[in-house]
C-alpha positions as CSV (number, residue, x, y, z in Angstrom):
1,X,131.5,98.4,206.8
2,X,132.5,96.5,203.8
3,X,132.5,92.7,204.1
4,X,136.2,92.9,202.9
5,X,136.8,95.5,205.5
6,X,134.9,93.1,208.1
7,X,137.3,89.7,207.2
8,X,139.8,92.0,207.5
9,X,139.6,93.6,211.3
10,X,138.9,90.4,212.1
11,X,142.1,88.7,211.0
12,X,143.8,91.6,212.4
13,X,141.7,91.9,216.3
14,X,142.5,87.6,216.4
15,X,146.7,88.3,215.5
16,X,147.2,91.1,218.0
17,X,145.1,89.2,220.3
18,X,147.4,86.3,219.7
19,X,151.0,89.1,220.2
20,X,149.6,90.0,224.0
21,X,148.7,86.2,224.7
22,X,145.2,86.8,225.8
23,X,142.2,84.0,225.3
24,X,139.0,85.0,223.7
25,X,137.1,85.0,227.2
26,X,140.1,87.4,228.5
27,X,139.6,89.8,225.6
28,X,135.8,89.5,226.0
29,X,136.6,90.8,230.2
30,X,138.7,93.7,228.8
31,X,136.1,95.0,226.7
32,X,133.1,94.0,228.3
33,X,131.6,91.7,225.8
34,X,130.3,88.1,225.5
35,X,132.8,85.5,224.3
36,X,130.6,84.6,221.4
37,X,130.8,88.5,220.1
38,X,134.6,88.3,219.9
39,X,134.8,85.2,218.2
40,X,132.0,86.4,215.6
41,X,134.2,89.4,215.1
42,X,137.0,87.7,214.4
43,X,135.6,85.2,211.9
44,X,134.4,88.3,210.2
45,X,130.5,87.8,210.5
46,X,129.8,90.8,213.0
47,X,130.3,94.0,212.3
48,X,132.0,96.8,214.4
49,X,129.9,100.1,213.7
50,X,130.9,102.2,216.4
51,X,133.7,104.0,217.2
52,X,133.9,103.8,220.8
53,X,133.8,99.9,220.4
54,X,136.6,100.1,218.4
55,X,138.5,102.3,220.9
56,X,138.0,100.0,223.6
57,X,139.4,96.9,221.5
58,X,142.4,99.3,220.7
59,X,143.4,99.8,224.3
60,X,142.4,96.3,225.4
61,X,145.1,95.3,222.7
62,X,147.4,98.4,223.0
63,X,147.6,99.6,219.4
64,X,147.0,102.9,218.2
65,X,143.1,103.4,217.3
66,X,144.7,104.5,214.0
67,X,146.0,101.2,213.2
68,X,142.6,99.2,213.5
69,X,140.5,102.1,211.8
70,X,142.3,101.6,209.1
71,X,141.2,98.1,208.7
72,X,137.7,98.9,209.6
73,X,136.0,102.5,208.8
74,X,132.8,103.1,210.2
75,X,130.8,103.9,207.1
76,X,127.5,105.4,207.5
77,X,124.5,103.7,206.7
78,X,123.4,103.3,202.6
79,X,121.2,106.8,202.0
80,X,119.5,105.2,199.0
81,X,115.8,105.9,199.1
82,X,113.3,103.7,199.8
83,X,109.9,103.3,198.9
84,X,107.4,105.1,200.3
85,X,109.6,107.2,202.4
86,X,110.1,110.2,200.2
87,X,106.2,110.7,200.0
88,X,106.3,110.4,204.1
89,X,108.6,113.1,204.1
90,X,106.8,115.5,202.3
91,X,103.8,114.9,204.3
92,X,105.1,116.2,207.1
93,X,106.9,119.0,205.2
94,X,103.9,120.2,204.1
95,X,102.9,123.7,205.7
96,X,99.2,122.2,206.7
97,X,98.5,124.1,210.1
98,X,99.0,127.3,208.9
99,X,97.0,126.5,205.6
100,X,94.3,125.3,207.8
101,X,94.3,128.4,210.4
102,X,93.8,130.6,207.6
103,X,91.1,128.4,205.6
104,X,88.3,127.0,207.7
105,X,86.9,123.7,205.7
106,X,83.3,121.5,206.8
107,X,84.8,119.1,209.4
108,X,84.3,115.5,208.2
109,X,82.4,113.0,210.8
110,X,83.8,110.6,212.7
111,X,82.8,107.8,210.7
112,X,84.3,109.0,207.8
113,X,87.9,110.0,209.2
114,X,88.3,107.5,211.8
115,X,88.5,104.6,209.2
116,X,91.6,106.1,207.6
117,X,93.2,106.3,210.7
118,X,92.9,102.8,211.9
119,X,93.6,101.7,207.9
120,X,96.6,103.9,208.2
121,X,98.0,101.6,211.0
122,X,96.9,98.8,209.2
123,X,99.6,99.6,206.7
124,X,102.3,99.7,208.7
125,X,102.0,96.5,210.0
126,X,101.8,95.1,207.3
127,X,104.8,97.1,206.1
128,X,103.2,98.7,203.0
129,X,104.7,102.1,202.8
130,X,103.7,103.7,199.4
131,X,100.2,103.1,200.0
132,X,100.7,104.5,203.8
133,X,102.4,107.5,201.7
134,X,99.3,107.9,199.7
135,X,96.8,107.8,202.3
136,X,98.6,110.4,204.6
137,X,98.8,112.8,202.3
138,X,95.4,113.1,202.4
139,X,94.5,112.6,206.0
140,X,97.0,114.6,207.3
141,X,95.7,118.2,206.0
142,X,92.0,117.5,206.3
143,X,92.8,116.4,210.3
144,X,94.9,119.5,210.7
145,X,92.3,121.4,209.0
146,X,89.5,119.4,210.8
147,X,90.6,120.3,214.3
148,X,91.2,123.8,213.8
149,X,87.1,124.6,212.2
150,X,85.6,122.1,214.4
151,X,83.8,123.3,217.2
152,X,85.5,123.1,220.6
153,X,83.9,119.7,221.8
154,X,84.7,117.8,218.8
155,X,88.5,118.7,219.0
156,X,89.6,116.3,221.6
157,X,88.2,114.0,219.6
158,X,89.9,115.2,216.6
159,X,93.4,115.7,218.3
160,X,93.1,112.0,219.2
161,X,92.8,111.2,215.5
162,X,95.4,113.7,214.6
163,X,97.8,112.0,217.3
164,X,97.1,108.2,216.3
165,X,98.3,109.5,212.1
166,X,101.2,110.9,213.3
167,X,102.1,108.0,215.2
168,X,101.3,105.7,212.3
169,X,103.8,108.2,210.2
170,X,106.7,108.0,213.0
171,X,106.2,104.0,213.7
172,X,106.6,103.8,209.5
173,X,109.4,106.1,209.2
174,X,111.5,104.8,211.7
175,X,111.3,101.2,210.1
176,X,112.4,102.8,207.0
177,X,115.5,104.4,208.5
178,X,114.4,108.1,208.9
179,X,115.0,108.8,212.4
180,X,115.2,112.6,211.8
181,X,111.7,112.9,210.1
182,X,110.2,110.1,212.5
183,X,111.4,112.4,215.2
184,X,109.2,115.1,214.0
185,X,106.4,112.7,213.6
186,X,106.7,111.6,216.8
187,X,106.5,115.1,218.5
188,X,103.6,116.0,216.4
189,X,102.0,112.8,218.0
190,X,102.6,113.6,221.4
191,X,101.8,117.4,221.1
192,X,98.5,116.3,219.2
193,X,97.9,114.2,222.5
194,X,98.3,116.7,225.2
195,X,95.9,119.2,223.2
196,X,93.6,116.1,223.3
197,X,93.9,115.8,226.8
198,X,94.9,112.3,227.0
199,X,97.8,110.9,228.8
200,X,97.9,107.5,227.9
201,X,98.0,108.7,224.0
202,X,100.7,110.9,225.2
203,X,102.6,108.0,226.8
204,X,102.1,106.0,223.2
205,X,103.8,109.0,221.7
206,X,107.1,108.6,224.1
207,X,107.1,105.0,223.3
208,X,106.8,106.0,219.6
209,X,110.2,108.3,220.3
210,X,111.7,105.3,221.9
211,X,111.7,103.3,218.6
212,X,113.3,106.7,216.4
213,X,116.2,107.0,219.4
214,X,116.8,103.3,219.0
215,X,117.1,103.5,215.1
216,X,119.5,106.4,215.7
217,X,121.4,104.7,217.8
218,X,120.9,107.7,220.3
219,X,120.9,104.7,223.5
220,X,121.1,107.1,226.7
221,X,117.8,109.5,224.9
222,X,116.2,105.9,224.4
223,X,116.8,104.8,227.9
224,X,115.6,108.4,229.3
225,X,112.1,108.4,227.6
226,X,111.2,105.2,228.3
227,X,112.6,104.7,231.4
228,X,110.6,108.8,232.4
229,X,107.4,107.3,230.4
230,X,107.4,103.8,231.8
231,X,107.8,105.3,235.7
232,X,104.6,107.7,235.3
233,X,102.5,104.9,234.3
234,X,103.4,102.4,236.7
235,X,100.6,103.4,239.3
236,X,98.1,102.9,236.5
237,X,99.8,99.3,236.1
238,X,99.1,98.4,240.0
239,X,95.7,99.3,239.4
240,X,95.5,96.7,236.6
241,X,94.6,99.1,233.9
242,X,95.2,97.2,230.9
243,X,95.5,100.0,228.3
244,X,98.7,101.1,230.8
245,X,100.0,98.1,231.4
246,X,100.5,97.3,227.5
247,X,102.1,100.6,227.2
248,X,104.4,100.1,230.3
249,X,105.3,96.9,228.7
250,X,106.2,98.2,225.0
251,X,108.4,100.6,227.1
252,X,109.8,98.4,229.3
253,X,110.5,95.8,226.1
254,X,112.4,99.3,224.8
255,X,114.3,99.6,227.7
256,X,115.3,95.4,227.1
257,X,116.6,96.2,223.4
258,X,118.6,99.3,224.7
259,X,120.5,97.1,227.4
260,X,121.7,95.0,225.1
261,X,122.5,97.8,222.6
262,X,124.8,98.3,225.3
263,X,125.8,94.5,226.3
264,X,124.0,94.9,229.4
265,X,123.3,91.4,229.7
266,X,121.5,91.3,233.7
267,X,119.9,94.8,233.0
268,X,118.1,93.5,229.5
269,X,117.0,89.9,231.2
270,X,115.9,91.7,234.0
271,X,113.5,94.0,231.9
272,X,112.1,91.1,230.4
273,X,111.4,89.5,233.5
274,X,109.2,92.5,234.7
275,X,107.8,93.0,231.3
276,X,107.0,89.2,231.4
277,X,105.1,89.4,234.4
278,X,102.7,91.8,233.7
279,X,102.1,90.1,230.4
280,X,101.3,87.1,232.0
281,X,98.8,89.4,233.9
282,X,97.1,90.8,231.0
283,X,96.8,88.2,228.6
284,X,96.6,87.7,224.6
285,X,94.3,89.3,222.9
286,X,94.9,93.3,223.3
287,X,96.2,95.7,220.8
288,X,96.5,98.8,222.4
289,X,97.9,101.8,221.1
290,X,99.4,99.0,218.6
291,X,101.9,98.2,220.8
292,X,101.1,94.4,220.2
293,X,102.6,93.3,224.2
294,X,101.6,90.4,225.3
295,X,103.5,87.1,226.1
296,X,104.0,86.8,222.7
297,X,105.7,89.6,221.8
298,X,107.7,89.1,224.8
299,X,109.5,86.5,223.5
300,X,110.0,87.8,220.0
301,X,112.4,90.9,222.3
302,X,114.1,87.8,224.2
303,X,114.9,86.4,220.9
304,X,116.2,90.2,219.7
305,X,118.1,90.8,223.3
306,X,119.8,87.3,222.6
307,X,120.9,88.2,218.9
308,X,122.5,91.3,220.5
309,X,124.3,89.8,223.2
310,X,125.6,87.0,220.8
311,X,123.6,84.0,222.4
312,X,122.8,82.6,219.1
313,X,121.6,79.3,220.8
314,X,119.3,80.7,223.4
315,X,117.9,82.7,220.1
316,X,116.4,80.0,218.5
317,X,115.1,77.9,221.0
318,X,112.9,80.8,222.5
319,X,111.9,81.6,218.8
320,X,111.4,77.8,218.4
321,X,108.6,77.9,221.3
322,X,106.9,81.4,220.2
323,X,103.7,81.1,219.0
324,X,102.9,84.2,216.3
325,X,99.7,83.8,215.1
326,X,98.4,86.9,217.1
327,X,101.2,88.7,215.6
328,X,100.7,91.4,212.9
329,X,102.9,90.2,209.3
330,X,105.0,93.1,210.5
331,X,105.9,91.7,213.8
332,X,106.5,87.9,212.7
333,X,108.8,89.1,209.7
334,X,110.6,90.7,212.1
335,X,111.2,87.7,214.4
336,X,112.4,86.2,211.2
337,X,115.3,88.5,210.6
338,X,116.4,88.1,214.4
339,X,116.2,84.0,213.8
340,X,117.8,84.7,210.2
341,X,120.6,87.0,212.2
342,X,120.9,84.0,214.8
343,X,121.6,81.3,212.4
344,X,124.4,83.4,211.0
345,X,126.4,83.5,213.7
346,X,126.7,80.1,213.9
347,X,127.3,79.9,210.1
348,X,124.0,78.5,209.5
349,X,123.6,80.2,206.0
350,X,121.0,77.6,204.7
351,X,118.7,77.8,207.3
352,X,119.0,82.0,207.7
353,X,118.0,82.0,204.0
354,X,115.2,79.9,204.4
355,X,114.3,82.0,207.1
356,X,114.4,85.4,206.0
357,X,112.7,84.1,202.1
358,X,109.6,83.0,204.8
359,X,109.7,86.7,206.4
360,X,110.0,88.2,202.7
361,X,106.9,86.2,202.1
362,X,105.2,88.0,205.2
363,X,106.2,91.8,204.5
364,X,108.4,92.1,200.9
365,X,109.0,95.7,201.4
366,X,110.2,95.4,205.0
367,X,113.0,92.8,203.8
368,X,113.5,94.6,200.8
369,X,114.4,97.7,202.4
370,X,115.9,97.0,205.6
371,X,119.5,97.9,206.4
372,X,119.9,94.8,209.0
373,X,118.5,92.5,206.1
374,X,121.1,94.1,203.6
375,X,123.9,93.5,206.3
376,X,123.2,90.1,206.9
377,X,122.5,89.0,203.1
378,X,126.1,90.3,202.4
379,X,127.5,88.5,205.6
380,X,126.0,85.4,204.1
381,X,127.4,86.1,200.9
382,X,130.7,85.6,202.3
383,X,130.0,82.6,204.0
384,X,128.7,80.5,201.7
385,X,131.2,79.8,198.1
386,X,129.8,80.1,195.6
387,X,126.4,81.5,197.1
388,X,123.2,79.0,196.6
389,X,120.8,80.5,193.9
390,X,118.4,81.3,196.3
391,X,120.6,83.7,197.8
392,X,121.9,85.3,195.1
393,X,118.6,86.4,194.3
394,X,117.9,87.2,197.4
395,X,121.2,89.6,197.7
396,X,119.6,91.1,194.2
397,X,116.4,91.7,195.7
398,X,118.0,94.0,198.3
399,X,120.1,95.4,197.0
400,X,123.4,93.7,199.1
């Protein structure tokens, strides 16, 4: 939705608000939405992007749906292409299996193949997506080839490896907007992982497909694979196996981020309390299956939950009290656009810049080419007349 567009509903939700004689917390009951969402709605600095938000406002105000649509069309997404994932793509368009079950190749050691894996990770946390692009296409055929000529007791092995890639591919794509290709990656992952007779890999490949339903905005399928995933492990999580219980918690952080997707407010505290708990029980320090949980990383999700709901305050004092320096650059630039989008609401433009030129610092390409980043630079845009130099080139940099 257009800035203009934006300003626009707003005026037009606060005057028909106004006609029916209803208070901002009385509109906020109606729709079932936090005070502060309808006031940042109507001061133009949130964006309505979904069309059955926009119906409920409608009949909470009794005007046709027509009326406010025309103020505010839901526009899709920019489909500009970003770096690094048109190469992704083609990695995983290539036709590699059946190459490789017609053409045997020598199988490459361990030693050799597992280093690319873990470096292949390494670049998605730290957000670098054209040399991810590189590398996979590579890796990719010579694992697909690799566990088709191996002999059978090195195949589990090499499943595993195949499985991690195409969880590294998935985890980059869906940061980069591709929810259709990340899918793909994703199911590749957990196929690789059954084949390689590991459940817990398996269980890294739902929480994988949790992150591409959440970038498609497909909440219920979010909700349903973590919530399935999360419920299978939780035996493993009594018994204190600490592999499980990160994985339970990255799902159960999921299931947070959905609630509040959905202004859920009790359900997406409530997951963080549990998710709290056992990272309290586990400790810093782990890494596993790169889901980064820990306390830490807890409190970078209450600080995204709060964003959602519109508690821009609570935001930035748990964000304030979060230490990072466990974090991957990935994870900590992301906790600066949440703290960027938290200072926004309150009209805090100098402070969300400064925040979100530190994040750029962290991972350029991830604030480059991030649609939330592109939203919010244009929202602050319109807050602040005429824009600080800083921000202008900021707003050049990506492209709002």
């Amino acid at each position: 939705m257009s800035n203009e567009y934006q300003r626009a509903l707003g005026r037009r939700i606060a005057r028909e608000r106004k006609r029916r004689g209803l208070s901002q917390p009385e509109l906020a009951r109606l729709i079932d939405r936090s005070v502060a969402w309808v006031s940042q709605v109507e001061r133009g600095v949130r964006k309505i992007d979904r069309m059955s938000v926009l119906e409920k406002l409608a009949e909470a105000l009794e005007v046709p749906l027509a009326e406010l649509a025309a103020e505010a069309p839901v526009v899709a997404a920019a489909t500009e292409e970003t770096p690094g994932s048109a190469g992704l793509r083609l990695v995983l368009a290539g036709a590699h299996s059946l190459r490789a079950m017609l053409h045997s190749a020598p199988v490459p050691p361990t030693d050799e193949i597992g280093p690319q894996v873990d470096r292949a990770w390494e670049l998605v946390h730290e957000s670098r997506y054209e040399e991810l692009a590189d590398l996979l296409r590579g890796l990719v055929p010579a694992l697909e080839t690799a566990v088709r000529s191996a002999e059978q007791e090195r195949r589990p092995e090499l499943f595993e490896l195949l499985a991690k890639t195409y969880q590294a591919c998935s985890a980059a794509l869906a940061k980069l907007g591709e929810p259709e290709a990340a899918w793909i990656a994703a199911d590749r992952a957990i196929a690789a992982a059954e084949r390689a007779g590991d459940p817990l890999l398996m269980a890294a490949g739902a929480f994988r497909l949790g992150f591409v339903f959440l970038g498609a905005r497909h909440f219920d399928q979010a909700e349903e694979t973590a919530r399935t995933a999360s419920e299978a492990l939780w035996f493993l999580v009594e018994q204190g196996k600490p592999e499980a219980m990160s994985l339970w918690g990255g799902l159960t952080l999921q299931r947070a981020v959905v609630a509040s997707r959905l202004n859920q407010a009790d359900e997406a505290y409530a997951h963080l309390a549990r998710a709290r708990e056992v990272a309290e029980r586990l400790g810093d320090g782990r890494n596993d299956y790169n889901t980064e949980f820990g306390p830490a990383n807890v409190a970078l999700h209450e600080v995204a939950v709060a964003v959602e709901l519109g508690d821009a305050g609570h935001a930035l004092r748990v964000g304030a009290a979060v230490d990072t320096s466990a974090l991957s650059p990935e994870r900590r630039a992301r906790l600066g656009i949440d703290l960027a989008r938290a200072h926004a609401q309150r009209r805090q433009v100098t402070e969300a810049v400064s925040t979100l030129l530190e994040a750029e610092r962290l991972t350029p390409e991830q604030i480059r080419n991030h649609r939330i980043v592109r939203q919010l630079v244009s929202d602050l845009l319109t807050m602040q007349d005429p824009p600080s130099p800083e921000l202008r080139e900021l707003a050049d940099r990506v492209g709002a």
